[in-house]
C-alpha angles and dihedrals in degrees: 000000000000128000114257090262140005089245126140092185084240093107112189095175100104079070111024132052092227112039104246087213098056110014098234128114131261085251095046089050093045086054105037101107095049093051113099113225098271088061087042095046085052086055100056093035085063091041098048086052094045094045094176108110110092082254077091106043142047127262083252097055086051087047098049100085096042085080087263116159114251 
């Protein structure tokens, strides 16, 4: 069973077109709560195969990159 909604609570979608916590877009997110669970199931489908909001990885794995000792 899935949570209620792929939020992390970390919404980037006041700057970028597609949230960087979660993975859905700025219009997905506006209408979430008016999708029934068939629109809803298309949008984590498409999320789980992309994997690349921080929804799917740790705070060490987004750091890494930023020169941050391991």
């Amino acid at each position: 069973m899935r949570p209620d909604s792929p939020c992390i609570a970390v919404c980037t979608t006041l700057y970028d077109e597609v949230c960087k916590g979660c993975g859905r877009t700025y219009v997905e997110v506006a209408n979430w709560v008016f999708m029934n669970d068939e629109e809803r199931e298309v949008v984590w489908q498409r999320i789980d195969a992309e994997a690349t909001s921080w929804r799917y990885t740790t705070y060490k794995d987004r750091t890494n990159g930023n020169n941050a000792k391991s």
